[in-house]
PDB file with one MODEL, atoms N, CA, C and O in Angstrom:
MODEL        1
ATOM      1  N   UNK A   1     175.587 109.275  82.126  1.00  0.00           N
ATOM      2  CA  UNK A   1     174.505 110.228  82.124  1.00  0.00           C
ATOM      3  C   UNK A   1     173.189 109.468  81.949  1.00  0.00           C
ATOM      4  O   UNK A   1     172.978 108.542  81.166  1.00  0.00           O
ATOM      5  N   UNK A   2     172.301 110.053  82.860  1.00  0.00           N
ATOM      6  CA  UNK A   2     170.549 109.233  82.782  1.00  0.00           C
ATOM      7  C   UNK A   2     170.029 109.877  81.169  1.00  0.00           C
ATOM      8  O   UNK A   2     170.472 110.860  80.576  1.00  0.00           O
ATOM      9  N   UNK A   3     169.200 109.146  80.854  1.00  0.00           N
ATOM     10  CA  UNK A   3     168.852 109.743  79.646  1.00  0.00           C
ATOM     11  C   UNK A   3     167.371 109.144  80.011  1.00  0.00           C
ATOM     12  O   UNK A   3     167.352 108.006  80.478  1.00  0.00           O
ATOM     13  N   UNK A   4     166.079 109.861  79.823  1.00  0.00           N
ATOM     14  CA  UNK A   4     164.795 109.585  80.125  1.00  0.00           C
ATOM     15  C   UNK A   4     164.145 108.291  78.837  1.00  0.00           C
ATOM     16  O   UNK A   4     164.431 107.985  77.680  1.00  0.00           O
ATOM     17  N   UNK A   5     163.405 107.958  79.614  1.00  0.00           N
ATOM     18  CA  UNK A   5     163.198 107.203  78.098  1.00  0.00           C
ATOM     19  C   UNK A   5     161.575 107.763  77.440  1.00  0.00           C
ATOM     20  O   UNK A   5     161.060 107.369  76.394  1.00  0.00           O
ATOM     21  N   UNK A   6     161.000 108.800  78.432  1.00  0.00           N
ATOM     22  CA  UNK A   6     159.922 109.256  77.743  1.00  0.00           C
ATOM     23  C   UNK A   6     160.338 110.647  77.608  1.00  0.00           C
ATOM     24  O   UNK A   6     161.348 111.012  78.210  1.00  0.00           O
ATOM     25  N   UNK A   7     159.626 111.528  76.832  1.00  0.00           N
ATOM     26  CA  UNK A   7     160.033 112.442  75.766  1.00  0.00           C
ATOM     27  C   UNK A   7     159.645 113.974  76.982  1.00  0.00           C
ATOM     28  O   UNK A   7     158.680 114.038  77.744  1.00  0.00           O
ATOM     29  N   UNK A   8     160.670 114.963  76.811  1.00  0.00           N
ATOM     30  CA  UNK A   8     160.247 116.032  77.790  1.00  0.00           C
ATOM     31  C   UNK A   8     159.112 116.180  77.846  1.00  0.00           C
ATOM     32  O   UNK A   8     158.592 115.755  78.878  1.00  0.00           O
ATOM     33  N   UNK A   9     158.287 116.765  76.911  1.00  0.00           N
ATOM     34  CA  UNK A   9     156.783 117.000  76.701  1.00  0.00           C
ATOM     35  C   UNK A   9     156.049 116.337  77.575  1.00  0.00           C
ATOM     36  O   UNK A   9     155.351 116.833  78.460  1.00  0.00           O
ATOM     37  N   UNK A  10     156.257 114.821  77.247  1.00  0.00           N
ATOM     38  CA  UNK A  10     155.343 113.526  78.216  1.00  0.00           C
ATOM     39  C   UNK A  10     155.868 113.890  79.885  1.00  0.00           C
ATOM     40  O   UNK A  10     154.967 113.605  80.674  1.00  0.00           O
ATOM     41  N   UNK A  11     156.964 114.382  80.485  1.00  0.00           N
ATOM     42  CA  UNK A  11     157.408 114.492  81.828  1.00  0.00           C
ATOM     43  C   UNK A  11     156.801 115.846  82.106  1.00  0.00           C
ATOM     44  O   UNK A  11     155.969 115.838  83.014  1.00  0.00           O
ATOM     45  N   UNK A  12     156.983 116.750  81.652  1.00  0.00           N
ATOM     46  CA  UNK A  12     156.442 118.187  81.908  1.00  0.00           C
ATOM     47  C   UNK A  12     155.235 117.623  82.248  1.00  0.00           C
ATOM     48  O   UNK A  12     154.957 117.536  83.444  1.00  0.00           O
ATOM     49  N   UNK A  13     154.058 117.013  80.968  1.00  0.00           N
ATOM     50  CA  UNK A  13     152.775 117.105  80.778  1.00  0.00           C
ATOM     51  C   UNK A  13     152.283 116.331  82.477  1.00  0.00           C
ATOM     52  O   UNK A  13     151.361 116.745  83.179  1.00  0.00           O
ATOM     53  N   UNK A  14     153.068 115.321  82.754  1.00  0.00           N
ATOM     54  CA  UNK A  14     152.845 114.384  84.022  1.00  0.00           C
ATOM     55  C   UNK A  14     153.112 115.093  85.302  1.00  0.00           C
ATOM     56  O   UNK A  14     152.420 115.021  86.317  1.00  0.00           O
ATOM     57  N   UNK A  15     153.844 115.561  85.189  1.00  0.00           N
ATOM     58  CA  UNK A  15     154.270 116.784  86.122  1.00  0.00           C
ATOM     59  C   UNK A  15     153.223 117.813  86.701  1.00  0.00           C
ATOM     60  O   UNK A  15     153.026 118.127  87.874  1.00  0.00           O
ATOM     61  N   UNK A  16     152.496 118.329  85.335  1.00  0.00           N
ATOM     62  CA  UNK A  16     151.320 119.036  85.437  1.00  0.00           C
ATOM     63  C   UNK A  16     150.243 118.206  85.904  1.00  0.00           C
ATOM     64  O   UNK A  16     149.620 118.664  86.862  1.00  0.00           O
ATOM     65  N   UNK A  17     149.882 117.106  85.458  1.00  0.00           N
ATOM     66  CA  UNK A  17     148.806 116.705  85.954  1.00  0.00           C
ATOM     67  C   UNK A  17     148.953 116.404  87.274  1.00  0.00           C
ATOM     68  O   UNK A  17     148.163 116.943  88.048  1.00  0.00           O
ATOM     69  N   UNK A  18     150.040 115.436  87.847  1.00  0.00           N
ATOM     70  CA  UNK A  18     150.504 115.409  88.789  1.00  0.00           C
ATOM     71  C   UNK A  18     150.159 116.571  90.027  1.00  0.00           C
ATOM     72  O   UNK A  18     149.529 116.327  91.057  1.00  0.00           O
ATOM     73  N   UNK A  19     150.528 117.399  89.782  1.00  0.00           N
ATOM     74  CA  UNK A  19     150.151 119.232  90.482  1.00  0.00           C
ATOM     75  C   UNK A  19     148.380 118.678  90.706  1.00  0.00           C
ATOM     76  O   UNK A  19     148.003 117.926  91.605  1.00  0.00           O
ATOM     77  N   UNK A  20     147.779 119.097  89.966  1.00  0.00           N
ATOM     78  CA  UNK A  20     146.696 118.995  90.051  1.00  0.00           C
ATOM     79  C   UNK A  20     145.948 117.899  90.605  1.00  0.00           C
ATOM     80  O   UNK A  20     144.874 118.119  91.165  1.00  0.00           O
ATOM     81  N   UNK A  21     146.436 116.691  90.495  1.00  0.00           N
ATOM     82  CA  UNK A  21     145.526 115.205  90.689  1.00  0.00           C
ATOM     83  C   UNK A  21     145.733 115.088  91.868  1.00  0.00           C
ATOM     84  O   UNK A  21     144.880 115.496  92.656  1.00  0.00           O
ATOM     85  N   UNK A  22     147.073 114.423  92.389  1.00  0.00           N
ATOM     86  CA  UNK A  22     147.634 114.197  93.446  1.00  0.00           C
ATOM     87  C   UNK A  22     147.360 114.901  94.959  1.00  0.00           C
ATOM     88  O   UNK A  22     147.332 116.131  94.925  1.00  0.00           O
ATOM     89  N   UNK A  23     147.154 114.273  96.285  1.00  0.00           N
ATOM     90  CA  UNK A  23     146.821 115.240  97.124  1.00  0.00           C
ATOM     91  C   UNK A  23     148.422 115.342  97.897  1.00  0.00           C
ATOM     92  O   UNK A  23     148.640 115.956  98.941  1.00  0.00           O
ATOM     93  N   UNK A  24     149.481 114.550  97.061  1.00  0.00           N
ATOM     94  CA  UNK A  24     151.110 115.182  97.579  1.00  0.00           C
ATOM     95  C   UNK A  24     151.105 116.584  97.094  1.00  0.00           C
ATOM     96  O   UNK A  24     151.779 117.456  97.642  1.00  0.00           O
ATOM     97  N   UNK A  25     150.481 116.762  96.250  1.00  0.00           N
ATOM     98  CA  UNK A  25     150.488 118.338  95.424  1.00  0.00           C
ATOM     99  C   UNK A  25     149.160 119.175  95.801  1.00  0.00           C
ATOM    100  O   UNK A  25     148.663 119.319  96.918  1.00  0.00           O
ATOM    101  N   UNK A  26     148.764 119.641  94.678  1.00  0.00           N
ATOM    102  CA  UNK A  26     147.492 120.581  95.332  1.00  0.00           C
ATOM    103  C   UNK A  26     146.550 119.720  95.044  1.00  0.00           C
ATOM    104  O   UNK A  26     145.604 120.108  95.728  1.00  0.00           O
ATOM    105  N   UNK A  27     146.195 118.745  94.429  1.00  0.00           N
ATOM    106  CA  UNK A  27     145.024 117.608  94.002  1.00  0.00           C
ATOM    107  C   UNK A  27     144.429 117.255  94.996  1.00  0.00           C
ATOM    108  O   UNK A  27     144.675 117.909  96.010  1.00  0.00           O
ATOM    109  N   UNK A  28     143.407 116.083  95.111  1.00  0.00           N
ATOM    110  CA  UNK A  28     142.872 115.563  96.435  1.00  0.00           C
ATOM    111  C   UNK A  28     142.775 113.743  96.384  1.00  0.00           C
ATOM    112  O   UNK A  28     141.910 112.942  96.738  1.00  0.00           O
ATOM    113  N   UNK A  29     143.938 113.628  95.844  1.00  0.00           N
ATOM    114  CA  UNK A  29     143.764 111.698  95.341  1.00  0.00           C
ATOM    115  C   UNK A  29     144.798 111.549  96.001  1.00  0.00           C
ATOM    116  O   UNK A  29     145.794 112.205  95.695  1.00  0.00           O
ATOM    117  N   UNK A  30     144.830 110.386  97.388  1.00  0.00           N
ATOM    118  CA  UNK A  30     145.649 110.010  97.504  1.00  0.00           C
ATOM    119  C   UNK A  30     146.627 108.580  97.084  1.00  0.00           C
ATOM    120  O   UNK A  30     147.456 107.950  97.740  1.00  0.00           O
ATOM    121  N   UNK A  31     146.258 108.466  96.108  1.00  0.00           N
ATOM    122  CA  UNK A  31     146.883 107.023  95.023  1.00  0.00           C
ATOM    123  C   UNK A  31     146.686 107.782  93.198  1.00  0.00           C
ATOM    124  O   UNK A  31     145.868 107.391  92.365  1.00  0.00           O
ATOM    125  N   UNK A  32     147.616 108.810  93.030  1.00  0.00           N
ATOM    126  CA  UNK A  32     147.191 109.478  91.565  1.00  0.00           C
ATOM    127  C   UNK A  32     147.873 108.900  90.650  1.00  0.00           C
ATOM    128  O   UNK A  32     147.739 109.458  89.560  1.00  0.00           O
ATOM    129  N   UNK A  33     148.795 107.687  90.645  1.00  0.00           N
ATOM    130  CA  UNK A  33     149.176 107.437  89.373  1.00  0.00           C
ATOM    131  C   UNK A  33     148.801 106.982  88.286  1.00  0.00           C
ATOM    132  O   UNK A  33     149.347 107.136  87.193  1.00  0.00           O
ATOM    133  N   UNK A  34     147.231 106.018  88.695  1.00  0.00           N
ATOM    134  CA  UNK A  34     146.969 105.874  87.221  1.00  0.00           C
ATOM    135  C   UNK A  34     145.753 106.683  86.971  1.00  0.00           C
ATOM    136  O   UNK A  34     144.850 106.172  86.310  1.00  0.00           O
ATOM    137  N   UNK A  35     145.620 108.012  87.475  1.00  0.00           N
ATOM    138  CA  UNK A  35     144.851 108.862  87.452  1.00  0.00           C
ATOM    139  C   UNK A  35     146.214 109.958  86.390  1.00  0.00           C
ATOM    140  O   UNK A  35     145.908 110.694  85.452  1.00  0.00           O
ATOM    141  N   UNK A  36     147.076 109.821  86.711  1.00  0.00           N
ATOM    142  CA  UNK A  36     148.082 110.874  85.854  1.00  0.00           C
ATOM    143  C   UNK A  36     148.129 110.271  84.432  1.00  0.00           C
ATOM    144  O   UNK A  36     147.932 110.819  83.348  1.00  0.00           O
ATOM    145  N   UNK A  37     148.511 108.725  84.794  1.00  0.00           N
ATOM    146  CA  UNK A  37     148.709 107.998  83.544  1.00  0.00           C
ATOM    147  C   UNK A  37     147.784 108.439  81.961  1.00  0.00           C
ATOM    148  O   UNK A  37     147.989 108.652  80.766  1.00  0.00           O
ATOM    149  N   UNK A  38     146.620 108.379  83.031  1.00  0.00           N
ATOM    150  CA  UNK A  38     145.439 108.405  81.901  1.00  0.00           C
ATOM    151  C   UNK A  38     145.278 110.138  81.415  1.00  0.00           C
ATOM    152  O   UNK A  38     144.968 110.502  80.281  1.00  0.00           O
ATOM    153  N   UNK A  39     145.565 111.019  82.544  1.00  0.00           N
ATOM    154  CA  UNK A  39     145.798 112.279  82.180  1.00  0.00           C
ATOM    155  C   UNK A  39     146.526 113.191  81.373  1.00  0.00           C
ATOM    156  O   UNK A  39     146.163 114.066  80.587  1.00  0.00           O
ATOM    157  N   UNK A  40     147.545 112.821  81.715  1.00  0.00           N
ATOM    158  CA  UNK A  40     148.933 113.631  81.275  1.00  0.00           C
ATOM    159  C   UNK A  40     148.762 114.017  79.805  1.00  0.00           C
ATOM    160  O   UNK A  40     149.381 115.016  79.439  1.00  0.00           O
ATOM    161  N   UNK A  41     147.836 113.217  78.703  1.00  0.00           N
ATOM    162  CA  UNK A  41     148.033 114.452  77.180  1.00  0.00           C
ATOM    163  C   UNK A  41     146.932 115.451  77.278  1.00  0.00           C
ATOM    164  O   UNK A  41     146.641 116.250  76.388  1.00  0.00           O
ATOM    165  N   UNK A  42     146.313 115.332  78.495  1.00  0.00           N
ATOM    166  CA  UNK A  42     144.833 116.757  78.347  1.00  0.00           C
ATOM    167  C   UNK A  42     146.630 117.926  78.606  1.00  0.00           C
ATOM    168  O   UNK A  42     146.802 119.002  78.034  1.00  0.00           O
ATOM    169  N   UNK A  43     147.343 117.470  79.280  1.00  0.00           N
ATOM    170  CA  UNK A  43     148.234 118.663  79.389  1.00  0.00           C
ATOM    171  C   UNK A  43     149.714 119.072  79.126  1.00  0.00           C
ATOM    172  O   UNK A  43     150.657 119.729  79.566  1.00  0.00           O
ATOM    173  N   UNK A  44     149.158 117.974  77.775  1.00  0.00           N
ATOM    174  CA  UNK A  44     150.403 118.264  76.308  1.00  0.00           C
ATOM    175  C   UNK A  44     150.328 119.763  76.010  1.00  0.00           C
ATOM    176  O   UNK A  44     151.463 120.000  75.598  1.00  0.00           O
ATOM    177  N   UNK A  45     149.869 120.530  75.992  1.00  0.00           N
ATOM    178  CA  UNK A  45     149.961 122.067  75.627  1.00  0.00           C
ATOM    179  C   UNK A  45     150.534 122.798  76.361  1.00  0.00           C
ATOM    180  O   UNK A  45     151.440 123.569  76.046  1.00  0.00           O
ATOM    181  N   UNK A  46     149.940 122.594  77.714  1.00  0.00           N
ATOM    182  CA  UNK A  46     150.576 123.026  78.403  1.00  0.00           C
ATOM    183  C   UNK A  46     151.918 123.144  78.769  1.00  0.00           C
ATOM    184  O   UNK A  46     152.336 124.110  79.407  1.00  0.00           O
ATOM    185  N   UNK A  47     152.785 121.990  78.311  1.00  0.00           N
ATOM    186  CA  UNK A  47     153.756 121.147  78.467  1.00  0.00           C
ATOM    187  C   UNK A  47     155.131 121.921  77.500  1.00  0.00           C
ATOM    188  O   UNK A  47     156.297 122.250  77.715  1.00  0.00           O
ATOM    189  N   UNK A  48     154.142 121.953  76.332  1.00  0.00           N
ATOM    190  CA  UNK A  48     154.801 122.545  75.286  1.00  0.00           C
ATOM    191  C   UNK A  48     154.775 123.915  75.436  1.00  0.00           C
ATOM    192  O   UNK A  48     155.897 124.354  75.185  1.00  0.00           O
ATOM    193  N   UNK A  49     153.912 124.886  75.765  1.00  0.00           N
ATOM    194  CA  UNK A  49     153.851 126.191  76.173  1.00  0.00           C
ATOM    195  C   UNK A  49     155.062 126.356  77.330  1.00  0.00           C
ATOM    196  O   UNK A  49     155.674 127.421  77.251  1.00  0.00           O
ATOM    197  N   UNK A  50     155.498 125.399  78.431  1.00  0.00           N
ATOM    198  CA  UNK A  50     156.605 125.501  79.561  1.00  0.00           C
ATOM    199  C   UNK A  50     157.825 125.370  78.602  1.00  0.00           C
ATOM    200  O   UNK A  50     158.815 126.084  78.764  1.00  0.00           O
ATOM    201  N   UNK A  51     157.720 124.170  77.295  1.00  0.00           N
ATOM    202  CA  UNK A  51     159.190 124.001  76.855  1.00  0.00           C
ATOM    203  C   UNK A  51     159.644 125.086  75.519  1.00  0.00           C
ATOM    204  O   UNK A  51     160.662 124.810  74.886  1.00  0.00           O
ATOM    205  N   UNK A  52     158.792 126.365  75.134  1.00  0.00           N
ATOM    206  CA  UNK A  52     158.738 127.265  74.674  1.00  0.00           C
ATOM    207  C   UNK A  52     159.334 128.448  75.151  1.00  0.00           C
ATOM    208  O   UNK A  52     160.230 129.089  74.602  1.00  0.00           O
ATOM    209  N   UNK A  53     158.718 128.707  76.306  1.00  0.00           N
ATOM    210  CA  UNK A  53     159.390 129.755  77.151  1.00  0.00           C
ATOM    211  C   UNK A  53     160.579 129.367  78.015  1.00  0.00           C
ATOM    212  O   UNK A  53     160.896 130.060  78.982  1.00  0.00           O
ATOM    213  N   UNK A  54     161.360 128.062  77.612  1.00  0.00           N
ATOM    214  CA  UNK A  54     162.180 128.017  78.062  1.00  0.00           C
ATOM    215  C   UNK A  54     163.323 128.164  76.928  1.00  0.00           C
ATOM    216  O   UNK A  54     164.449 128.490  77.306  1.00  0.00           O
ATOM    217  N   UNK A  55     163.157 128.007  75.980  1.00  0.00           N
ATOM    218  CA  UNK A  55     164.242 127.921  74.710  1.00  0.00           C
ATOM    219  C   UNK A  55     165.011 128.652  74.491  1.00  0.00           C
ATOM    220  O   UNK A  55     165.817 128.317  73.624  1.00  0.00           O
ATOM    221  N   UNK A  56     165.248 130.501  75.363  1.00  0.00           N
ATOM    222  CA  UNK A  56     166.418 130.821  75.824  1.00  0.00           C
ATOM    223  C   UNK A  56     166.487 130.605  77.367  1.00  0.00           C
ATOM    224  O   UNK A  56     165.641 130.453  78.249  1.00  0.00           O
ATOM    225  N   UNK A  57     167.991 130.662  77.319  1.00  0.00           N
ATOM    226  CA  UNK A  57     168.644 130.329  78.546  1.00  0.00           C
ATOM    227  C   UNK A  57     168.385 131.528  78.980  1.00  0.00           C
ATOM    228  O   UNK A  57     168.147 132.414  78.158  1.00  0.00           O
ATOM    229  N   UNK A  58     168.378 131.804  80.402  1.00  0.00           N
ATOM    230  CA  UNK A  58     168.451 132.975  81.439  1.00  0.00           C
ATOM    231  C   UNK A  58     169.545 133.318  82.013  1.00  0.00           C
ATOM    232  O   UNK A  58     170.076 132.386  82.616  1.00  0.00           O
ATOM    233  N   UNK A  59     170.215 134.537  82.067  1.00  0.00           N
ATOM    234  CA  UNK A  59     171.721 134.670  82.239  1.00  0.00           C
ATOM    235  C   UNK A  59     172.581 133.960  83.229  1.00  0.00           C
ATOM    236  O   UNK A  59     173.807 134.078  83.219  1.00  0.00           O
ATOM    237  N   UNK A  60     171.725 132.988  84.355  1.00  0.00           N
ATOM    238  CA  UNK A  60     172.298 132.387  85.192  1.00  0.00           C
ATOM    239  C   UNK A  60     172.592 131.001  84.825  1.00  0.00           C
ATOM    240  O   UNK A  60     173.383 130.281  85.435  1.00  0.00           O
ATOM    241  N   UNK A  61     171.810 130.618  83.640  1.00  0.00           N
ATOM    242  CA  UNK A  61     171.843 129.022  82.809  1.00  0.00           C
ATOM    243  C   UNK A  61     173.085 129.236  81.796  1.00  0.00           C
ATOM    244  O   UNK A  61     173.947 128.402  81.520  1.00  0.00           O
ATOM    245  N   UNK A  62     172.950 130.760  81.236  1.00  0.00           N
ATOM    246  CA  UNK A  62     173.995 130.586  80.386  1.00  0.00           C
ATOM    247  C   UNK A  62     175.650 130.436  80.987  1.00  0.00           C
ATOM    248  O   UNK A  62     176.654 129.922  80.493  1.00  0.00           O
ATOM    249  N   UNK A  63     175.464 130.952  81.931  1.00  0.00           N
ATOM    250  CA  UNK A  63     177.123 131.573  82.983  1.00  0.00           C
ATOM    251  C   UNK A  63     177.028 129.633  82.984  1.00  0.00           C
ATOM    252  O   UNK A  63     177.579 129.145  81.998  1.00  0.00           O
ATOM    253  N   UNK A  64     176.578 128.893  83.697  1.00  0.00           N
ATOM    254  CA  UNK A  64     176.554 127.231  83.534  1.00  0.00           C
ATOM    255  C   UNK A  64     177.375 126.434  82.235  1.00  0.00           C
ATOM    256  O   UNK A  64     178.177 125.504  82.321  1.00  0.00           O
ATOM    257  N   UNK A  65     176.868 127.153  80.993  1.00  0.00           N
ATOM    258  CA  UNK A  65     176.946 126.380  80.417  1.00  0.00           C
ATOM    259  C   UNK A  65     176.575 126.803  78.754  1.00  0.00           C
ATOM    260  O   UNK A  65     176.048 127.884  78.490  1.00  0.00           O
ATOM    261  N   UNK A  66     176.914 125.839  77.747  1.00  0.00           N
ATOM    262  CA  UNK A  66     176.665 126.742  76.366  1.00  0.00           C
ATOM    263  C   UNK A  66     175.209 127.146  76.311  1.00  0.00           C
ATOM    264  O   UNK A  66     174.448 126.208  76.546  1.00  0.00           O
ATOM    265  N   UNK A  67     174.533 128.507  76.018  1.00  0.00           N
ATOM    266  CA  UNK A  67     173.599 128.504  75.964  1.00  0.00           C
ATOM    267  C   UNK A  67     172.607 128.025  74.282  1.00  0.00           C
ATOM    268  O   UNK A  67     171.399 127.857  74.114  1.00  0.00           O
ATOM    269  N   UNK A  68     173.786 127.933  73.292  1.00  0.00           N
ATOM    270  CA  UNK A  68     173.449 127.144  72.066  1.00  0.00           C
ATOM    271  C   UNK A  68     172.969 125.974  72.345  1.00  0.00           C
ATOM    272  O   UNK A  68     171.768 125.712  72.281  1.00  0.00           O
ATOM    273  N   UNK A  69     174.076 124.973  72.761  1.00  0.00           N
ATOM    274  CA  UNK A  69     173.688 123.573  72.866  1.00  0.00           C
ATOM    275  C   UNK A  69     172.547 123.707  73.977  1.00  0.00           C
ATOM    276  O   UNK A  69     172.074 122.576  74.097  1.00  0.00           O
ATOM    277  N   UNK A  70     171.897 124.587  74.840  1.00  0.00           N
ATOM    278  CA  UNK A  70     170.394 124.275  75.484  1.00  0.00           C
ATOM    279  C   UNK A  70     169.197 124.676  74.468  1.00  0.00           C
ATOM    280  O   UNK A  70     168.025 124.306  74.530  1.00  0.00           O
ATOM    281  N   UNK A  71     169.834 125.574  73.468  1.00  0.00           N
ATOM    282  CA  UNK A  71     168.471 125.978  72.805  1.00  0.00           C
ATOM    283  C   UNK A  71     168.046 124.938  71.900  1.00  0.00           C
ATOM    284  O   UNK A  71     166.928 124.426  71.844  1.00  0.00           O
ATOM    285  N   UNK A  72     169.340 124.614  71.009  1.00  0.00           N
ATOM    286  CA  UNK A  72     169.144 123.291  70.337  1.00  0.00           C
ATOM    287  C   UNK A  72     168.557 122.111  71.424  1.00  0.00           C
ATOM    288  O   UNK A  72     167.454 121.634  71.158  1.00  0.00           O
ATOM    289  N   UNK A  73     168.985 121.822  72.155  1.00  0.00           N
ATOM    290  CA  UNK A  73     168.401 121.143  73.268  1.00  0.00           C
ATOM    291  C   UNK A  73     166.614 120.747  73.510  1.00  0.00           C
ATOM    292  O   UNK A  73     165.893 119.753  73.426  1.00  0.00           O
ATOM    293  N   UNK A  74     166.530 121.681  73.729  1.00  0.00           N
ATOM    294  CA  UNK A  74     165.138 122.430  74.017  1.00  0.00           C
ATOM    295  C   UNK A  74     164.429 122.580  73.146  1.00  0.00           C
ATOM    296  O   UNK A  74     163.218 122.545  73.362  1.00  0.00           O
ATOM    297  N   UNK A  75     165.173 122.910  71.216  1.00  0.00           N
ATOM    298  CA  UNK A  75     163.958 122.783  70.439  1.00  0.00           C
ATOM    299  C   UNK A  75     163.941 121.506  69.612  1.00  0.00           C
ATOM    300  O   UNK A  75     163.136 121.264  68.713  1.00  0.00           O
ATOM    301  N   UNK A  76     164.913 120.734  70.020  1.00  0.00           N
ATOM    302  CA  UNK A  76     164.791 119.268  69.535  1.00  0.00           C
ATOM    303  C   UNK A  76     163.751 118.509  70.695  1.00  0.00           C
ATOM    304  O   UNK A  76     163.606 117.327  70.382  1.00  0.00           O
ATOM    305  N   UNK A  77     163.155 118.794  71.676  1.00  0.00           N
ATOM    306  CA  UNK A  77     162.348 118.614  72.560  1.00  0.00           C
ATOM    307  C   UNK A  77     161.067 118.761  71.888  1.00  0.00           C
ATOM    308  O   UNK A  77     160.363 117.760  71.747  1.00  0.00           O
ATOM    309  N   UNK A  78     160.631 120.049  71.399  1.00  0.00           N
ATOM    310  CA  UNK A  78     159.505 120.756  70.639  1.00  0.00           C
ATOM    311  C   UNK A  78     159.402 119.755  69.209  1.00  0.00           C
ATOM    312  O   UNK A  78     158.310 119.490  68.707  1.00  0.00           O
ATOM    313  N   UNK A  79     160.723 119.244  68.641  1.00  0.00           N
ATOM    314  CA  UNK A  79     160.525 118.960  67.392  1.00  0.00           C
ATOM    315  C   UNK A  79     160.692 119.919  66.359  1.00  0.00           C
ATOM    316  O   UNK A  79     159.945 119.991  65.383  1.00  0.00           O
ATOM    317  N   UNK A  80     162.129 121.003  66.668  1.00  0.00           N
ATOM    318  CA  UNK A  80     161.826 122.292  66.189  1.00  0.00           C
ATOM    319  C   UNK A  80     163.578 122.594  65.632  1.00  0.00           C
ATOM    320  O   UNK A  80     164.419 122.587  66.531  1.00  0.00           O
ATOM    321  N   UNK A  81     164.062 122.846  64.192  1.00  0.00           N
ATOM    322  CA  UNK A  81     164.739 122.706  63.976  1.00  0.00           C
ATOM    323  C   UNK A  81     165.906 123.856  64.678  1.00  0.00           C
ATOM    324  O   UNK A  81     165.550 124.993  64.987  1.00  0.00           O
ATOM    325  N   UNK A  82     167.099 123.441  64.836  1.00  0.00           N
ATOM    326  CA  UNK A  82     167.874 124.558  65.555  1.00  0.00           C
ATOM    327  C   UNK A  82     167.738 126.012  64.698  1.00  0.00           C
ATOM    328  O   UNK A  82     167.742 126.233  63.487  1.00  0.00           O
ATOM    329  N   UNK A  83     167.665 126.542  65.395  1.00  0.00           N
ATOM    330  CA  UNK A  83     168.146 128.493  64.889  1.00  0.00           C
ATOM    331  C   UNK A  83     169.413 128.721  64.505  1.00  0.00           C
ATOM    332  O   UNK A  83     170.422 128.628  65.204  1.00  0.00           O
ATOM    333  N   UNK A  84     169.318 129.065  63.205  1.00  0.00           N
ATOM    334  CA  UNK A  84     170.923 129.446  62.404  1.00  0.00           C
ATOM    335  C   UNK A  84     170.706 130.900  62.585  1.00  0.00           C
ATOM    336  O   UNK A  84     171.551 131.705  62.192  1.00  0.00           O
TER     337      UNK A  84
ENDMDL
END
């Protein structure tokens, strides 16, 4: 199994900027990476607001798979202790 070596938050947040910077996306740079590099914590909130509303599963994630081990998942992402 791949395991990332930067933290969800930091991939979401790059992701987002990415969208925006890049003219592969809706942006207008065509060379955005160290335009993301330098970007990506203006859209740490954002990042965290996507890994929030994801912390339940949706009935088609759960039929997949435990939907516990994603929430724990997901709020060890946040930094957020599991729900007893």
């Amino acid at each position: 199994m791949n395991i990332s070596e930067r933290s969800a938050i930091e991939r979401i947040a790059r992701v987002l900027a990415g969208e925006r910077i890049s003219a592969n996306a809706h942006g207008d740079q065509p060379s955005a990476a160290r335009a993301v590099d330098a970007a990506w914590p203006d859209y740490r909130e954002d990042a965290i607001a996507v890994l929030r509303t994801l912390r339940e599963p949706d009935a088609e994630m759960a039929k997949a798979g435990d939907p516990l081990i994603w929430e724990a998942m997901v709020r060890a992402a946040l930094g957020e202790r599991p729900a007893r």
